[in-house]
Backbone as numpy.savetxt, mean C-alpha at the origin, in Angstrom:
# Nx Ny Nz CAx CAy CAz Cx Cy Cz
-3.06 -46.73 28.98 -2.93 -45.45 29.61 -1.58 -44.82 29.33
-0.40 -45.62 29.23 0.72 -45.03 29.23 1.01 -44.52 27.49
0.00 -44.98 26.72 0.20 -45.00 25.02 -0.14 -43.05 25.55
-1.48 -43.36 25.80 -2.59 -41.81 25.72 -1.71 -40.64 26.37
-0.55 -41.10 27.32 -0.21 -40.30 27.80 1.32 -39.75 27.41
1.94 -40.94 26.50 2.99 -40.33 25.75 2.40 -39.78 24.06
1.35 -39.78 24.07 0.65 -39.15 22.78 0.32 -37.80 23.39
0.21 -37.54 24.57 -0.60 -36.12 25.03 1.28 -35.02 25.20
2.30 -36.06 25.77 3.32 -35.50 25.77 3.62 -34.77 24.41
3.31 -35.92 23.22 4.35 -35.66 21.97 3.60 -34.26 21.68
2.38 -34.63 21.27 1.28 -33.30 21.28 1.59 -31.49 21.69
2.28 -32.16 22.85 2.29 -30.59 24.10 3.61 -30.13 22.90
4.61 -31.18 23.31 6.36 -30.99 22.60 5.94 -30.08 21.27
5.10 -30.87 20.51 5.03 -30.88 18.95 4.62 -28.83 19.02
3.64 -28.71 19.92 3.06 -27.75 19.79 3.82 -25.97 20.25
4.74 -26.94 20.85 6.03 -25.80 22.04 6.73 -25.41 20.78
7.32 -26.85 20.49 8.29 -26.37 19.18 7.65 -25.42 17.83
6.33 -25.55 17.55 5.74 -24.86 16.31 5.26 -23.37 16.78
5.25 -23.01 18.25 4.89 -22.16 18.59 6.23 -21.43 18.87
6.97 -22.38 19.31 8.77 -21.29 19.33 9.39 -21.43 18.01
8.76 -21.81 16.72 9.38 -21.61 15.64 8.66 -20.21 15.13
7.46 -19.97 15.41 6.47 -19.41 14.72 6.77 -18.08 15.33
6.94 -17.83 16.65 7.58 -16.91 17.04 9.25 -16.19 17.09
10.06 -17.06 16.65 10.81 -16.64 15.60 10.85 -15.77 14.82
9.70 -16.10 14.04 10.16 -15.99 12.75 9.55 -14.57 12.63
8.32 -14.10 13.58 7.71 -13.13 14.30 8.78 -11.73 14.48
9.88 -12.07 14.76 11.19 -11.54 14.95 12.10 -11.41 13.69
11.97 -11.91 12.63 12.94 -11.75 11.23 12.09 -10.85 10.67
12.07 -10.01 9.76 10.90 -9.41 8.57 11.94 -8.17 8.17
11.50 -6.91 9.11 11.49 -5.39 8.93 12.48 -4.89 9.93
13.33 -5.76 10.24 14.35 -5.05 11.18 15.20 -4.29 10.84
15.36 -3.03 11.15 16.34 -1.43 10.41 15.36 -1.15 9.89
14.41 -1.59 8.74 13.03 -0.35 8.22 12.89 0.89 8.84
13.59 2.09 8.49 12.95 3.12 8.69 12.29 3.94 7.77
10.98 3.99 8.33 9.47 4.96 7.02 9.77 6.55 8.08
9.34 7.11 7.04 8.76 8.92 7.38 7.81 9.04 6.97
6.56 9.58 7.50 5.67 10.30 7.27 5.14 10.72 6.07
4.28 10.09 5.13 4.17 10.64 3.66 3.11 10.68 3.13
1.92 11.98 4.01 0.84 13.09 3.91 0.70 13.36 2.29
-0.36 13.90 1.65 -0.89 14.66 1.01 -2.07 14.73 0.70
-2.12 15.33 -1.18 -3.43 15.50 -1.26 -3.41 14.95 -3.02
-4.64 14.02 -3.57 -4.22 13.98 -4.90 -5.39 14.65 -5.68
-4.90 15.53 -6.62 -6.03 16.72 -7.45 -6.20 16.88 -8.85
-7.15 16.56 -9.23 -7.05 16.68 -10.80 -6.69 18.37 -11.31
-6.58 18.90 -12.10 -5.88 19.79 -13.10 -6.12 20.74 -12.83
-7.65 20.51 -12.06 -8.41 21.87 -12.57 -8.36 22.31 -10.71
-7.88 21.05 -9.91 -7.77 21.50 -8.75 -8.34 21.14 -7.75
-9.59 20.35 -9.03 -10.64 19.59 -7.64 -9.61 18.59 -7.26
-10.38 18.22 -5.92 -10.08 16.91 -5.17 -10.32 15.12 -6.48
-9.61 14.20 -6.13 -9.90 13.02 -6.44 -10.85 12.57 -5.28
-11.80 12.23 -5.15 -12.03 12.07 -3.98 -12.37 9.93 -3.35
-11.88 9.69 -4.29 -12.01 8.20 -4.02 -10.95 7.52 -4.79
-9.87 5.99 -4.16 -9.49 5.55 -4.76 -8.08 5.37 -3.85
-6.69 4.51 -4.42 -5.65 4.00 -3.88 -4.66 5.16 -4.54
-3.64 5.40 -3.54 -2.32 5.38 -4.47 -1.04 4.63 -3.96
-0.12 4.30 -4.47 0.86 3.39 -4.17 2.21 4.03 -4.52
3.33 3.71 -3.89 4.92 4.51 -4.01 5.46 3.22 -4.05
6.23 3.15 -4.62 7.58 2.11 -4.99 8.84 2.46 -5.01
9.62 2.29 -3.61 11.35 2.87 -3.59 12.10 2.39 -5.07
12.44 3.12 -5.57 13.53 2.99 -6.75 15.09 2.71 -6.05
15.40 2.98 -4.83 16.69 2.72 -4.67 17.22 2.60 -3.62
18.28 2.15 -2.86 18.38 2.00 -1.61 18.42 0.07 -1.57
19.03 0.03 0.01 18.49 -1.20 0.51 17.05 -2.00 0.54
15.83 -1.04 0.12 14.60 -1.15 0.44 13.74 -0.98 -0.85
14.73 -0.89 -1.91 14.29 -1.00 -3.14 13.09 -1.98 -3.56
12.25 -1.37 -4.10 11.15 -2.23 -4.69 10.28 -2.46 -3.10
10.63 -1.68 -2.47 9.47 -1.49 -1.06 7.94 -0.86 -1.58
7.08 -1.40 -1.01 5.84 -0.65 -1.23 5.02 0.31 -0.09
4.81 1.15 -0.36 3.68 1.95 0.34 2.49 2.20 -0.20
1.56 1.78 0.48 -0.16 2.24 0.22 -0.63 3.20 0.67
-1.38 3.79 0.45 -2.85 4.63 1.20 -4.30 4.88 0.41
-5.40 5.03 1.02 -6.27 5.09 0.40 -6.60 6.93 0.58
-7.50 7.39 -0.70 -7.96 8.69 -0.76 -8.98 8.74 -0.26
-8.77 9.69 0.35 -10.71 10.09 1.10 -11.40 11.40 0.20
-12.72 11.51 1.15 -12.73 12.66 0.27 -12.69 14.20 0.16
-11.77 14.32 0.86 -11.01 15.60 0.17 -9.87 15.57 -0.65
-9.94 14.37 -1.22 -8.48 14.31 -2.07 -7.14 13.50 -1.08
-7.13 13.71 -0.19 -6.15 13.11 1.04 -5.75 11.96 1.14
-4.44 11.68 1.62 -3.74 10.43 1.45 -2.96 10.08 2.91
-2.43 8.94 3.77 -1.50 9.03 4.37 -1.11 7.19 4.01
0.39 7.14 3.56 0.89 5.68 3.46 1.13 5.44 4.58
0.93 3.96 4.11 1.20 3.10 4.95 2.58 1.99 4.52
3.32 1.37 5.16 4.56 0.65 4.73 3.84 -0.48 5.52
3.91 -0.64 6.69 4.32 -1.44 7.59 3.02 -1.66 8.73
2.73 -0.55 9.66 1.73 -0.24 10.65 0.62 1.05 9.83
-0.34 1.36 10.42 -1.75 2.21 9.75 -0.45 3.77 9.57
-0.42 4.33 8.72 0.11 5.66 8.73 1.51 5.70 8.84
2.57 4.54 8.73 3.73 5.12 9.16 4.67 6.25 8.27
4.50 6.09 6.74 4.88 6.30 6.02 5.47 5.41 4.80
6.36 5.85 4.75 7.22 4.76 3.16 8.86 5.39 3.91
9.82 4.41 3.08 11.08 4.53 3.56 11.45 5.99 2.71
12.92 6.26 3.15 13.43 7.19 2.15 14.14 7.11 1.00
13.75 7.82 0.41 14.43 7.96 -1.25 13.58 8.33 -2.54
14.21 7.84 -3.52 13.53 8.27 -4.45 12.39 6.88 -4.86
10.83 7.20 -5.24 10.15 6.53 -5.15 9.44 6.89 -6.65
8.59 5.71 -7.45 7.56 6.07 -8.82 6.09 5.63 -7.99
5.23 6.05 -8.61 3.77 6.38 -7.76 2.69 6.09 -8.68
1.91 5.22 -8.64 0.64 5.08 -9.16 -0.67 5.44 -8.26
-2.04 5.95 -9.45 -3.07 6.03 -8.56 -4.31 5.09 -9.35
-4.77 4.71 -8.40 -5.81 3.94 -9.08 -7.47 4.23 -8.51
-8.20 4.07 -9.26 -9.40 4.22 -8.80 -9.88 3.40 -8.13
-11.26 3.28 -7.06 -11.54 2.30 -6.22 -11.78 1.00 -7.42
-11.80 0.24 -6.36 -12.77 -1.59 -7.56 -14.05 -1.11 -7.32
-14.44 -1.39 -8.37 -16.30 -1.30 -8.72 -16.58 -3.01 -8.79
-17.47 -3.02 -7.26 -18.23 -4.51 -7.71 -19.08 -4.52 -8.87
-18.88 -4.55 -9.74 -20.42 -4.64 -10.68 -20.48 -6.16 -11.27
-21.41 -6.52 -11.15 -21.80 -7.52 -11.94 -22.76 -7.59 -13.58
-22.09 -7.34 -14.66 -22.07 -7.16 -15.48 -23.35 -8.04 -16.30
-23.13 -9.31 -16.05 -23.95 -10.09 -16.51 -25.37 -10.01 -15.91
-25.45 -9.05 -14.91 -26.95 -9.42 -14.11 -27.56 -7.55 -14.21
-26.62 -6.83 -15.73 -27.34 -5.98 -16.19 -26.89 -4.61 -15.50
-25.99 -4.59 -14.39 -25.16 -3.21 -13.82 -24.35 -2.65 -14.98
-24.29 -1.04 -14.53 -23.59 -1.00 -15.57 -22.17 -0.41 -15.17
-21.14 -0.21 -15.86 -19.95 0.06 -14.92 -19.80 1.74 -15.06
-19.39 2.18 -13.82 -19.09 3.60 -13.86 -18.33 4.09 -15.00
-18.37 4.88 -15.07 -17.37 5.83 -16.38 -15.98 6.05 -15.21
-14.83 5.66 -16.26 -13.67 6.10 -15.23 -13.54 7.74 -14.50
-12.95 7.86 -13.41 -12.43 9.06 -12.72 -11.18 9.73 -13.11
-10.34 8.81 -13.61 -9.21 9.44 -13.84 -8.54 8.39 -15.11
-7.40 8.95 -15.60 -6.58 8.85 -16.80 -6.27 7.11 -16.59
-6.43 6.06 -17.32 -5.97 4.87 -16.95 -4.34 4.86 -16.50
-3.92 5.79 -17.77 -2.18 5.57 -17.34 -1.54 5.93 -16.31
-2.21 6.15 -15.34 -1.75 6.51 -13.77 -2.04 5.10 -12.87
-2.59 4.24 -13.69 -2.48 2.63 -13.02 -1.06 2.36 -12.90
-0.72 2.54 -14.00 0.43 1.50 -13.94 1.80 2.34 -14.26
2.74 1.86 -13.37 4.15 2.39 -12.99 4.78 3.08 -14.24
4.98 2.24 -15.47 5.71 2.13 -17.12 4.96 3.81 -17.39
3.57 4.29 -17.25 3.10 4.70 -17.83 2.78 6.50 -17.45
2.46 6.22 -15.60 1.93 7.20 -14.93 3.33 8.49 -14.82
3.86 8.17 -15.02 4.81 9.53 -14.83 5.14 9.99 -13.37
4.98 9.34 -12.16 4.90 10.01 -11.16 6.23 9.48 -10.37
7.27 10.54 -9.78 8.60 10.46 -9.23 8.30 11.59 -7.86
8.97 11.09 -6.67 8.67 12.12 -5.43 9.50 11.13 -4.60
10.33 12.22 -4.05 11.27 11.60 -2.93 11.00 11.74 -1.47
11.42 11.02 -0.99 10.75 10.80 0.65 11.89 11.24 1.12
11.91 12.07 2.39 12.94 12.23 2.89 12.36 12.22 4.67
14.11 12.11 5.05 13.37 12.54 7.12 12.72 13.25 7.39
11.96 12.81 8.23 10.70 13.87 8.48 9.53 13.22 8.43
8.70 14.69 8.33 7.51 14.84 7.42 7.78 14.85 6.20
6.87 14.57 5.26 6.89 15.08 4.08 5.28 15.22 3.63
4.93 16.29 2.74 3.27 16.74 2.62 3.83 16.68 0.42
3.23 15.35 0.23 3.40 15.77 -1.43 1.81 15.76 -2.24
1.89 16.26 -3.26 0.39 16.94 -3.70 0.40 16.41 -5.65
-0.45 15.11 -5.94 -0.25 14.28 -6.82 -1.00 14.93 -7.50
-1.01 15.65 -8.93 -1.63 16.12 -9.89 -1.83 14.71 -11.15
-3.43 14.87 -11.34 -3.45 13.45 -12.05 -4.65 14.44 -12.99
-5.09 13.51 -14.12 -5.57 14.18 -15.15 -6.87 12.93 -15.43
-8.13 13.96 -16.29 -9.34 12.83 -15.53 -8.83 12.17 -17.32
-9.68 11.45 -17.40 -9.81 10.33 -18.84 -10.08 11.18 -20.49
-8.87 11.33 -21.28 -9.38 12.07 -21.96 -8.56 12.89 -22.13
-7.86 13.67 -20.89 -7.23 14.59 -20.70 -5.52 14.34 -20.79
-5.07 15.19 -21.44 -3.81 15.14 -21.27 -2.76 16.17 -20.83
């Protein structure tokens, strides 16, 4: 009885300590992070809406350099990042911006066939897409002109 009951102690201990480490650490991450607000709309050339798909911001400079912000497009073209919590924004400064189209489940081998792209591949990737927009206090409302496949 006295084994079962310094095994139920170590147990409780073991579990205090992993739960006050774990909460810790709960407390280190994003402390000073400040995001603003960073709304828009992304439109191909001619003006229509994109109406499906990601875009992403990457701080170029600052303490928070190489920070990321997401959001997804709906469909009117519309965006709001996210850093941290649903909508907060992205930090400030100067940021490069990719957009990507949604993932297509297709399964290829069982005869689907894959959509024709929506937009220009070179707006995947950072090296390529051309896209620079600075975040500042506030709001900010920015409006991503992207070009469909083909187009230059």
């Amino acid at each position: 009885m006295k084994s079962r009951t310094r095994t139920i102690v170590r147990r409780v201990a073991y579990t205090v300590v992993w739960f006050g480490f774990a909460l810790s650490l709960s407390g280190c991450g994003d402390s000073g992070l400040k995001v603003y607000s960073v709304k828009g709309k992304v439109v191909y050339s001619d003006g229509s809406p994109m109406k499906e798909g990601t875009i992403e911001f990457e701080a170029l400079e600052g303490e928070w350099k190489g920070r990321n912000a997401r959001g997804r497009i709906d469909e009117d073209g519309g965006f709001e990042l996210t850093t941290v919590q649903p909508g907060d924004g992205a930090v400030a400064g100067r940021h490069r911006a990719i957009v990507r189209e949604p993932f297509r489940d297709v399964d290829v081998l069982e005869g689907e066939v894959m959509p024709k792209p929506i937009i220009d591949p070179r707006f995947a990737r950072y090296q390529t897409a051309g896209l620079e927009f600075t975040v500042q206090e506030g709001e900010n409302d920015i409006q991503i002109n992207v070009t469909r496949p083909g187009v230059r």
